[in-house]
mmCIF file of the N, C-alpha and C atoms, coordinates in Angstrom:
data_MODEL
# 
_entry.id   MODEL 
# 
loop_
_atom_site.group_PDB 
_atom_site.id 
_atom_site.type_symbol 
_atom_site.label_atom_id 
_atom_site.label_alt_id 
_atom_site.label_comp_id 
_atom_site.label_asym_id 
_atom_site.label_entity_id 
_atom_site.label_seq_id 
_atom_site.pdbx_PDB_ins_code 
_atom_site.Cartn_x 
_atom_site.Cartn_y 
_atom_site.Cartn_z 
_atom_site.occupancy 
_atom_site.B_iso_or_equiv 
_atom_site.pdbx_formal_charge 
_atom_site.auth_seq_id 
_atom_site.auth_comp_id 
_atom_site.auth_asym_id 
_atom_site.auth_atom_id 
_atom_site.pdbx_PDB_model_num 
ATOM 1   N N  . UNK A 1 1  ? 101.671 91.553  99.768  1.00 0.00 ? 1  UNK A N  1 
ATOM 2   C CA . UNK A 1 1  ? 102.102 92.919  100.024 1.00 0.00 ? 1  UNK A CA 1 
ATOM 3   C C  . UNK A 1 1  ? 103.545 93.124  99.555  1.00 0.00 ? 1  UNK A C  1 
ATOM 4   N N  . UNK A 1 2  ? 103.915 92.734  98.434  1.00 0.00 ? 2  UNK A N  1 
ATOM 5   C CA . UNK A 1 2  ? 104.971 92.981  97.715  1.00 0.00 ? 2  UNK A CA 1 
ATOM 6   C C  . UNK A 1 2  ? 106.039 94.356  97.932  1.00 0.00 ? 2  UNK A C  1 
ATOM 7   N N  . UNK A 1 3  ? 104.683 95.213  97.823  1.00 0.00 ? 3  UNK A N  1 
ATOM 8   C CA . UNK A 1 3  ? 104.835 96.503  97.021  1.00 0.00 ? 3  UNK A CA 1 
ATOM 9   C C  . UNK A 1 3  ? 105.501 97.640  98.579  1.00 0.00 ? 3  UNK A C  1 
ATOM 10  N N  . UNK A 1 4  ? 104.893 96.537  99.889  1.00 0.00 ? 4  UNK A N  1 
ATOM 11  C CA . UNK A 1 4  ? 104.784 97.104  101.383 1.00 0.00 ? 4  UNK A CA 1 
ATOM 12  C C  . UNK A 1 4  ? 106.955 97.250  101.376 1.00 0.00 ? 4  UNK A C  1 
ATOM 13  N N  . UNK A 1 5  ? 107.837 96.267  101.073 1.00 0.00 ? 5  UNK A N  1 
ATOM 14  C CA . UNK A 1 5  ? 109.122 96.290  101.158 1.00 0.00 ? 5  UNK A CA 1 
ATOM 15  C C  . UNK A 1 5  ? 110.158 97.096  100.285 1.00 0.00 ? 5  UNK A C  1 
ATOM 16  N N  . UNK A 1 6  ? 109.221 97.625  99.355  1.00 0.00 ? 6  UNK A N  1 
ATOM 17  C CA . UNK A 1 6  ? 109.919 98.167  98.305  1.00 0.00 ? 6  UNK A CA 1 
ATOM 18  C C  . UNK A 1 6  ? 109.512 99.869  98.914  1.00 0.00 ? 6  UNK A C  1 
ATOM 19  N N  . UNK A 1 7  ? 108.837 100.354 99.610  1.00 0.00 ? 7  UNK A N  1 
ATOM 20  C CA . UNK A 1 7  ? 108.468 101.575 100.415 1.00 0.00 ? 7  UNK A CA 1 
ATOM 21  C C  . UNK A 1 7  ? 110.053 102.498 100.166 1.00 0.00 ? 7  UNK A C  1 
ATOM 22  N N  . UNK A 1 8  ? 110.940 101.492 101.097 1.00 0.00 ? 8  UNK A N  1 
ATOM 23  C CA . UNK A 1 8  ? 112.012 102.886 101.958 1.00 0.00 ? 8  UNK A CA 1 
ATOM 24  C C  . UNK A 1 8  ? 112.722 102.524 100.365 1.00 0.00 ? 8  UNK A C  1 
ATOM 25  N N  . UNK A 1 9  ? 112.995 101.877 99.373  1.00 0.00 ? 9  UNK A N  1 
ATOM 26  C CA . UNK A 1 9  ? 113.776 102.152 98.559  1.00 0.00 ? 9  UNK A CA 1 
ATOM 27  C C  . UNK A 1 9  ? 113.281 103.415 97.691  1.00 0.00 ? 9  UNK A C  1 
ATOM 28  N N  . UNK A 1 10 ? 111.951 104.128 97.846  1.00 0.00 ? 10 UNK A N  1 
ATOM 29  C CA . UNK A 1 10 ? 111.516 104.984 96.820  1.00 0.00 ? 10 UNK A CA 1 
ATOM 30  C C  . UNK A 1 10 ? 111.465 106.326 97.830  1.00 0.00 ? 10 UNK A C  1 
ATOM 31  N N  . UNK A 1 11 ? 111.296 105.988 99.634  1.00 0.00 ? 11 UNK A N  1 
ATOM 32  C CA . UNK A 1 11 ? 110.862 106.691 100.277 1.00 0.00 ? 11 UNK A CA 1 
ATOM 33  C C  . UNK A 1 11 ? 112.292 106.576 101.395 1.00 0.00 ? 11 UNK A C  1 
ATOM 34  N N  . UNK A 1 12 ? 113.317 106.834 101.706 1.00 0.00 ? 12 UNK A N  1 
ATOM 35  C CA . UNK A 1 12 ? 114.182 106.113 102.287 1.00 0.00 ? 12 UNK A CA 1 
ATOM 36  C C  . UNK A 1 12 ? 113.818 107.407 103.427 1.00 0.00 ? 12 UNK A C  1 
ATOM 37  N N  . UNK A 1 13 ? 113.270 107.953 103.837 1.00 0.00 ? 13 UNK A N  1 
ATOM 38  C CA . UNK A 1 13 ? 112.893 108.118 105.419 1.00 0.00 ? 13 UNK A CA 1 
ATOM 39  C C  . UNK A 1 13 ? 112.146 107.717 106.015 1.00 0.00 ? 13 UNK A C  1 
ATOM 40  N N  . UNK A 1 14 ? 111.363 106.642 105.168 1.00 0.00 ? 14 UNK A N  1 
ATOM 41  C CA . UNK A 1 14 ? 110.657 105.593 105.818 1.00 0.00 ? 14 UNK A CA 1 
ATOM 42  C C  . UNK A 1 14 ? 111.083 104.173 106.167 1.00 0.00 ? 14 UNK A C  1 
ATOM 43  N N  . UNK A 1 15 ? 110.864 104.147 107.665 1.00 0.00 ? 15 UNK A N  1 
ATOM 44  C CA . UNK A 1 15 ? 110.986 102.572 108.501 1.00 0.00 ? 15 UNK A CA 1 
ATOM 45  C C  . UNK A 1 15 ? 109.853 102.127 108.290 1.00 0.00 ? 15 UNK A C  1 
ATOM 46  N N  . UNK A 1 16 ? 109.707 100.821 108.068 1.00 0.00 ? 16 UNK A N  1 
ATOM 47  C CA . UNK A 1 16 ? 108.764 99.616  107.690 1.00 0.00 ? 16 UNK A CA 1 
ATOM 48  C C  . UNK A 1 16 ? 108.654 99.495  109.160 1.00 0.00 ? 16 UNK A C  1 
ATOM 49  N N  . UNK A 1 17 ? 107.578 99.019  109.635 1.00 0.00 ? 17 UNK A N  1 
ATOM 50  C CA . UNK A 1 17 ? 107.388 98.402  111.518 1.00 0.00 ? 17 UNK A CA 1 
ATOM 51  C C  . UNK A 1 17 ? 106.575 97.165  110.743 1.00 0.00 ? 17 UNK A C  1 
ATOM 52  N N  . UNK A 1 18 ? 105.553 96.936  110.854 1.00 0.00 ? 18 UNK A N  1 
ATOM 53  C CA . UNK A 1 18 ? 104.686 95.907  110.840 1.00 0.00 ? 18 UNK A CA 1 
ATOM 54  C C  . UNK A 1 18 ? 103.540 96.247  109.783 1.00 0.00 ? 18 UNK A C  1 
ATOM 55  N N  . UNK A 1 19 ? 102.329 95.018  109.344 1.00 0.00 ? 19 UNK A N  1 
ATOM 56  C CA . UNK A 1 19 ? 101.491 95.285  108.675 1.00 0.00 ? 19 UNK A CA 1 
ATOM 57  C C  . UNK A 1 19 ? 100.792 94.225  108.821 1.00 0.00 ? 19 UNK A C  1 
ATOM 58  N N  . UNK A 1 20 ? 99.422  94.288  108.671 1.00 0.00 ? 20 UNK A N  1 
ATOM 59  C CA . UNK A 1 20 ? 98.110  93.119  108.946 1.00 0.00 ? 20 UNK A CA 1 
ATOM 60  C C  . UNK A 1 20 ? 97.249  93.715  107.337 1.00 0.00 ? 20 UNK A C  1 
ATOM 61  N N  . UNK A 1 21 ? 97.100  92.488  106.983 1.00 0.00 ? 21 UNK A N  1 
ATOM 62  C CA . UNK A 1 21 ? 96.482  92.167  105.906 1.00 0.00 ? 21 UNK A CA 1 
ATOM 63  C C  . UNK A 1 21 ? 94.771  91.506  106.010 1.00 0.00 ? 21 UNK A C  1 
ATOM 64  N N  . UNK A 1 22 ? 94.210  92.834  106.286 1.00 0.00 ? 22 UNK A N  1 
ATOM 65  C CA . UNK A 1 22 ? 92.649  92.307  106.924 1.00 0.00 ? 22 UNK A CA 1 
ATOM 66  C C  . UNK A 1 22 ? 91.661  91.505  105.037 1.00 0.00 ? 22 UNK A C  1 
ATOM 67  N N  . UNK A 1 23 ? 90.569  91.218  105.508 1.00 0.00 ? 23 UNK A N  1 
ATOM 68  C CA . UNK A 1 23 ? 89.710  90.972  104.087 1.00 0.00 ? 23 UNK A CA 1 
ATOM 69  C C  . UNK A 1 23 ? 89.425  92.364  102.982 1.00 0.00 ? 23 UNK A C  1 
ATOM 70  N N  . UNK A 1 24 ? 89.270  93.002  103.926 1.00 0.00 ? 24 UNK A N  1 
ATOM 71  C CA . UNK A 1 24 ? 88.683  94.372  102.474 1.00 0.00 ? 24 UNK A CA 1 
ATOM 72  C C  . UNK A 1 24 ? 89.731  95.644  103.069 1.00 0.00 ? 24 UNK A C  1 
ATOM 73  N N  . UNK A 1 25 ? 90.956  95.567  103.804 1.00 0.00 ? 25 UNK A N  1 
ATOM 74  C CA . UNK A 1 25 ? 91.998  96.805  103.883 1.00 0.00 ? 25 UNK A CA 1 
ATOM 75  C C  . UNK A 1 25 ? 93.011  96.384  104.797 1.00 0.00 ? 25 UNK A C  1 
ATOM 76  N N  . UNK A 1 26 ? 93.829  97.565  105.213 1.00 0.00 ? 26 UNK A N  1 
ATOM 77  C CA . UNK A 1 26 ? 95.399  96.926  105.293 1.00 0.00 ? 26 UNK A CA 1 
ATOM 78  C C  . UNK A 1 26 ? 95.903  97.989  106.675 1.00 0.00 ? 26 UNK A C  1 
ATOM 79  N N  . UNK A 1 27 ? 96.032  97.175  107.651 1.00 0.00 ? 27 UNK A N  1 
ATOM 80  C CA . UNK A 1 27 ? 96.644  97.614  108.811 1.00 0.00 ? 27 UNK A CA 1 
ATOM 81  C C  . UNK A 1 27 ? 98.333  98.106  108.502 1.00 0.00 ? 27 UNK A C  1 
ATOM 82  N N  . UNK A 1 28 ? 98.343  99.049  108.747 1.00 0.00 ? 28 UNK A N  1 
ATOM 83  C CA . UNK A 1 28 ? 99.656  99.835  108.614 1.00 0.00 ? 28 UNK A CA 1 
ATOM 84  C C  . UNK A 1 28 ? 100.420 100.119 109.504 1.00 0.00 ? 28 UNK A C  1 
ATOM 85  N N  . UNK A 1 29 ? 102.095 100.228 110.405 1.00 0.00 ? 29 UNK A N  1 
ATOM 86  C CA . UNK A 1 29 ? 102.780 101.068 111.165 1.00 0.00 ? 29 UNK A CA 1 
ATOM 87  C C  . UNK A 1 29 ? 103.779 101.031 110.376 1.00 0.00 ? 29 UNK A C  1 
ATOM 88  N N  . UNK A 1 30 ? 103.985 102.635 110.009 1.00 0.00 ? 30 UNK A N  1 
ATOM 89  C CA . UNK A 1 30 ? 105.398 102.830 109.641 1.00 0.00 ? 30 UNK A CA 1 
ATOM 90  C C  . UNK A 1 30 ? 105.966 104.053 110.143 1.00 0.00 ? 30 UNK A C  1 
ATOM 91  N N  . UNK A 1 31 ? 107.154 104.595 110.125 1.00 0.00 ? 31 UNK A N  1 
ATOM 92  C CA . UNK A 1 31 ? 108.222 105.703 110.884 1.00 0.00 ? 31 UNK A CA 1 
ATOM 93  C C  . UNK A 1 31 ? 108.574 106.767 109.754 1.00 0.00 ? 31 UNK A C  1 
ATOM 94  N N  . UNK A 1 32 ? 108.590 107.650 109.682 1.00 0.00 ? 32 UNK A N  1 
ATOM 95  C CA . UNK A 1 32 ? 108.715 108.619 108.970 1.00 0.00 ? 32 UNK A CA 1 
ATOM 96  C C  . UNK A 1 32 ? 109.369 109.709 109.883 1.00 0.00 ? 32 UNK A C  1 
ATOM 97  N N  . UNK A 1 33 ? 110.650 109.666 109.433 1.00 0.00 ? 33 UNK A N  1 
ATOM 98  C CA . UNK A 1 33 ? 111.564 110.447 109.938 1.00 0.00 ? 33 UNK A CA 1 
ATOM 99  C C  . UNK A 1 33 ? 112.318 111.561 109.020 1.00 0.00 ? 33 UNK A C  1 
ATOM 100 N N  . UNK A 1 34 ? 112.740 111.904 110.376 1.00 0.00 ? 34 UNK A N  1 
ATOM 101 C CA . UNK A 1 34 ? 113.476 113.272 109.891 1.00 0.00 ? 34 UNK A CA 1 
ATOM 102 C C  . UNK A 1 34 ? 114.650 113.172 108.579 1.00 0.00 ? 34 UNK A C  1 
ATOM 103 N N  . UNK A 1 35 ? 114.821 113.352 107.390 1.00 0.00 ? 35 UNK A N  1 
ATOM 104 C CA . UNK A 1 35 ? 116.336 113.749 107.023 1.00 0.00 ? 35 UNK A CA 1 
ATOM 105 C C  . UNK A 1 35 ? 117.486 114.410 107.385 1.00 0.00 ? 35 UNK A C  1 
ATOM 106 N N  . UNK A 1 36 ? 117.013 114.673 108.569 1.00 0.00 ? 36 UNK A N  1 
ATOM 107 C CA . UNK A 1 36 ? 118.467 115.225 109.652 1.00 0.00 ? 36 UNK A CA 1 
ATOM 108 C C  . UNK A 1 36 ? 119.136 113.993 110.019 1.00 0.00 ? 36 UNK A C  1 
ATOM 109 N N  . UNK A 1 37 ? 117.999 112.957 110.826 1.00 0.00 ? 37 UNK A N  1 
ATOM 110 C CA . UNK A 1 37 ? 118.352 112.166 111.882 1.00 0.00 ? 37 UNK A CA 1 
ATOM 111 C C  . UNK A 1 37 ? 117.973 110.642 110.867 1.00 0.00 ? 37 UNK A C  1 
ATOM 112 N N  . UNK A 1 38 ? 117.976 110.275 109.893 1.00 0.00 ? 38 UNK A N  1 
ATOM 113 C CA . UNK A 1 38 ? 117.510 109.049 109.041 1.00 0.00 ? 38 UNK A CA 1 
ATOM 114 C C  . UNK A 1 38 ? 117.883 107.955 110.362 1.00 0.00 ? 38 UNK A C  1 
ATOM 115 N N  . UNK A 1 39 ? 118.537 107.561 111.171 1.00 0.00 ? 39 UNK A N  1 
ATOM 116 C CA . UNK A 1 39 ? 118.734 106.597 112.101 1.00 0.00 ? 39 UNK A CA 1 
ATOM 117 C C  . UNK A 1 39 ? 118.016 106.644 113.559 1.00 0.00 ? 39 UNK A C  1 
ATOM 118 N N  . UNK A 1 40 ? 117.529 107.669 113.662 1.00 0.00 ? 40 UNK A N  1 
ATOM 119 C CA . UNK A 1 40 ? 116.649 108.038 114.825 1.00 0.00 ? 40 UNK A CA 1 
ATOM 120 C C  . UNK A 1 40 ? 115.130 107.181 114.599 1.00 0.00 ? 40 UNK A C  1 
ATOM 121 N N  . UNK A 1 41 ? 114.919 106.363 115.956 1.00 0.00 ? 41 UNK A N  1 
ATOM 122 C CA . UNK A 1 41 ? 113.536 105.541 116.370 1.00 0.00 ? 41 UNK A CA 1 
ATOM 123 C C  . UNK A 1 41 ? 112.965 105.845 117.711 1.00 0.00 ? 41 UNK A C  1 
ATOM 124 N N  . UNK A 1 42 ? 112.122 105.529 117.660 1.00 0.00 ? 42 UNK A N  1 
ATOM 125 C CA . UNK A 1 42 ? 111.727 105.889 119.379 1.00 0.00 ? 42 UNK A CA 1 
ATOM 126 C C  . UNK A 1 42 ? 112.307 105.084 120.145 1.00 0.00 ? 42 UNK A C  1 
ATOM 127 N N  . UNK A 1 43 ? 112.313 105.011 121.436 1.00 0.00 ? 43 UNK A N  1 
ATOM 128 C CA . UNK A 1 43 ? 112.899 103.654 122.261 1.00 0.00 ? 43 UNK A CA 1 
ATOM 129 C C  . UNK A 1 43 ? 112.138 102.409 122.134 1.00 0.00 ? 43 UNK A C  1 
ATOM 130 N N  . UNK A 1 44 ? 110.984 102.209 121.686 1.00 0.00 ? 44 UNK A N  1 
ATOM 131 C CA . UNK A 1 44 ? 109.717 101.001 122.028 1.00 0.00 ? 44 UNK A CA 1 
ATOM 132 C C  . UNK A 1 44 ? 109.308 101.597 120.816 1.00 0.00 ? 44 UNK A C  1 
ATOM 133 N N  . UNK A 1 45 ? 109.305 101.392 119.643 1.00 0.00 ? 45 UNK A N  1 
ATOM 134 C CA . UNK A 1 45 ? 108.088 101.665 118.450 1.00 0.00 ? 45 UNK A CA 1 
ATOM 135 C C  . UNK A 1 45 ? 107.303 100.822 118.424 1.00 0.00 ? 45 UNK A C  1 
ATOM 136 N N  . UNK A 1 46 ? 107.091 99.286  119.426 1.00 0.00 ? 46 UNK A N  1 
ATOM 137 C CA . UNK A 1 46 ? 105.678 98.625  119.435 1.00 0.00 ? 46 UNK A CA 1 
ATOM 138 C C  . UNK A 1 46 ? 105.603 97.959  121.346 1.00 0.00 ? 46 UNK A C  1 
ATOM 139 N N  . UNK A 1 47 ? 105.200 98.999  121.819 1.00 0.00 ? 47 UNK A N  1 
ATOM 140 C CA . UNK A 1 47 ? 105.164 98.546  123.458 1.00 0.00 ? 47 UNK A CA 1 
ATOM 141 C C  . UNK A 1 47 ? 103.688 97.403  123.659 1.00 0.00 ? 47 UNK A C  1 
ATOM 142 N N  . UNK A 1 48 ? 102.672 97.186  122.608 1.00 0.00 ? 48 UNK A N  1 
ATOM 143 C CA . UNK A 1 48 ? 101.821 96.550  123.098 1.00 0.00 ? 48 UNK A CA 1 
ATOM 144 C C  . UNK A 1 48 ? 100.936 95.938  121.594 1.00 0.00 ? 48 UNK A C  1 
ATOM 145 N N  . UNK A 1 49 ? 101.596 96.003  120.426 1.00 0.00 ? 49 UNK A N  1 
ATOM 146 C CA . UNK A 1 49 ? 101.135 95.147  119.604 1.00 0.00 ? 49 UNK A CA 1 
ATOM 147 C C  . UNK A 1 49 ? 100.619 94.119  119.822 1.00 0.00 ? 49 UNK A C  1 
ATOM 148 N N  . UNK A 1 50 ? 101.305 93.070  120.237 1.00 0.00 ? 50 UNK A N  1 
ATOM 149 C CA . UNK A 1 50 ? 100.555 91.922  120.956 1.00 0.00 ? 50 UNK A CA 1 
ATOM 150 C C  . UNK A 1 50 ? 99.542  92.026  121.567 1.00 0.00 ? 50 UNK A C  1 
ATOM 151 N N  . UNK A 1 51 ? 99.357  92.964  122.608 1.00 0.00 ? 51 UNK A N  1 
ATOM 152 C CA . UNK A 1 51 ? 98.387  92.845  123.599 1.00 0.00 ? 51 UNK A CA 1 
ATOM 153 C C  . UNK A 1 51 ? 97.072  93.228  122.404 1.00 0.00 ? 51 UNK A C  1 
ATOM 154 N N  . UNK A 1 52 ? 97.069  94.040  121.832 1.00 0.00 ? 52 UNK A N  1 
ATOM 155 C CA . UNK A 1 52 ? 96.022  94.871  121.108 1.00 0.00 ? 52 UNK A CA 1 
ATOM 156 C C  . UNK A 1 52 ? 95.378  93.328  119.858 1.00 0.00 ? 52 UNK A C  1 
ATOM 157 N N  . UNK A 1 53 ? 96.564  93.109  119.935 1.00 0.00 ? 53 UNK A N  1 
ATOM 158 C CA . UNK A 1 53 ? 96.240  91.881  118.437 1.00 0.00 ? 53 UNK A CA 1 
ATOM 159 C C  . UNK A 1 53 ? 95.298  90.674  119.240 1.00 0.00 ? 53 UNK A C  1 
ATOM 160 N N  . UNK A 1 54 ? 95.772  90.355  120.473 1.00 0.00 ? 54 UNK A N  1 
ATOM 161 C CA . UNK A 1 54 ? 95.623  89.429  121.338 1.00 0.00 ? 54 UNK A CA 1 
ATOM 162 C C  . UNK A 1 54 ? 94.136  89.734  122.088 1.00 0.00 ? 54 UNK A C  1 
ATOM 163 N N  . UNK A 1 55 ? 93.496  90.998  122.323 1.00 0.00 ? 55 UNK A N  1 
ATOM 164 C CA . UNK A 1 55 ? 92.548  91.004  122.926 1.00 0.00 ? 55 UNK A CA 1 
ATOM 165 C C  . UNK A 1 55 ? 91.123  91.330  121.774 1.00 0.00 ? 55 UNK A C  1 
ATOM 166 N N  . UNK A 1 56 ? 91.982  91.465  120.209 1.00 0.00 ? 56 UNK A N  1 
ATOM 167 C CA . UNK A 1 56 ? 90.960  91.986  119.000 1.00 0.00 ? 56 UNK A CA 1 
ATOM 168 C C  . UNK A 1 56 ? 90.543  90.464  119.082 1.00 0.00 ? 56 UNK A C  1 
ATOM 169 N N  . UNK A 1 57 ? 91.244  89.337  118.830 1.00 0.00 ? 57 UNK A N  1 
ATOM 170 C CA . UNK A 1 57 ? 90.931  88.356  118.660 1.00 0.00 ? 57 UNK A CA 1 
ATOM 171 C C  . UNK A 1 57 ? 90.218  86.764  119.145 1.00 0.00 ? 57 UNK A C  1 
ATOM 172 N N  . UNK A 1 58 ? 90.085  88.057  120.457 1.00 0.00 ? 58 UNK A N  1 
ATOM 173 C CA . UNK A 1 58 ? 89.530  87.532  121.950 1.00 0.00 ? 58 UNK A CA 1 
ATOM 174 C C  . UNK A 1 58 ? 88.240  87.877  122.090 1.00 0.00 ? 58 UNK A C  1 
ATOM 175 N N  . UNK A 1 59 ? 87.632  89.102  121.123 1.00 0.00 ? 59 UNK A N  1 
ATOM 176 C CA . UNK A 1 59 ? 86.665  89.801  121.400 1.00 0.00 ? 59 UNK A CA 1 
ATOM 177 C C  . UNK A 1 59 ? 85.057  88.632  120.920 1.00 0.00 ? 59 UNK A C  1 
ATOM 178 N N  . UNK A 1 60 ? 84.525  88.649  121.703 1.00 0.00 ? 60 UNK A N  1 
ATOM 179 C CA . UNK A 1 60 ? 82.690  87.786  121.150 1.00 0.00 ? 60 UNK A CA 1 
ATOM 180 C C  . UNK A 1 60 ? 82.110  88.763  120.147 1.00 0.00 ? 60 UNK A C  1 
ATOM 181 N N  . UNK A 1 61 ? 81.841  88.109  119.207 1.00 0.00 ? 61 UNK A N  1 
ATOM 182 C CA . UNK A 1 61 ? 80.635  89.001  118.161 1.00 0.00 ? 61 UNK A CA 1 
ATOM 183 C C  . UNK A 1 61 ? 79.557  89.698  118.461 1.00 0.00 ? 61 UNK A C  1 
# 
């Protein structure tokens, strides 16, 4: 995902958060903010990533 870091240099109101690289597509979080506020985030932009990653991988077929 090369192309995933080079984003805010073409798009610079975009924050990079995270990304999952599944077999056939591509888990995404990114921030797209205002050009008023370019430094503005939420307080928690990932309150439960883990948990969500942690119980996908927990799941029986």
């Amino acid at each position: 995902m090369k192309i995933w870091h080079t984003i805010p240099e073409h798009r610079p109101y975009v924050i990079l958060d995270v990304f999952q690289c599944m077999p056939n597509h591509v888990h995404l979080i990114l921030w797209i903010i205002s050009h008023d506020a370019p430094n503005v985030l939420p307080e928690n932009p990932r309150p439960f990533v883990g948990s969500q990653r942690a119980a996908t991988l927990q799941m029986d077929a």
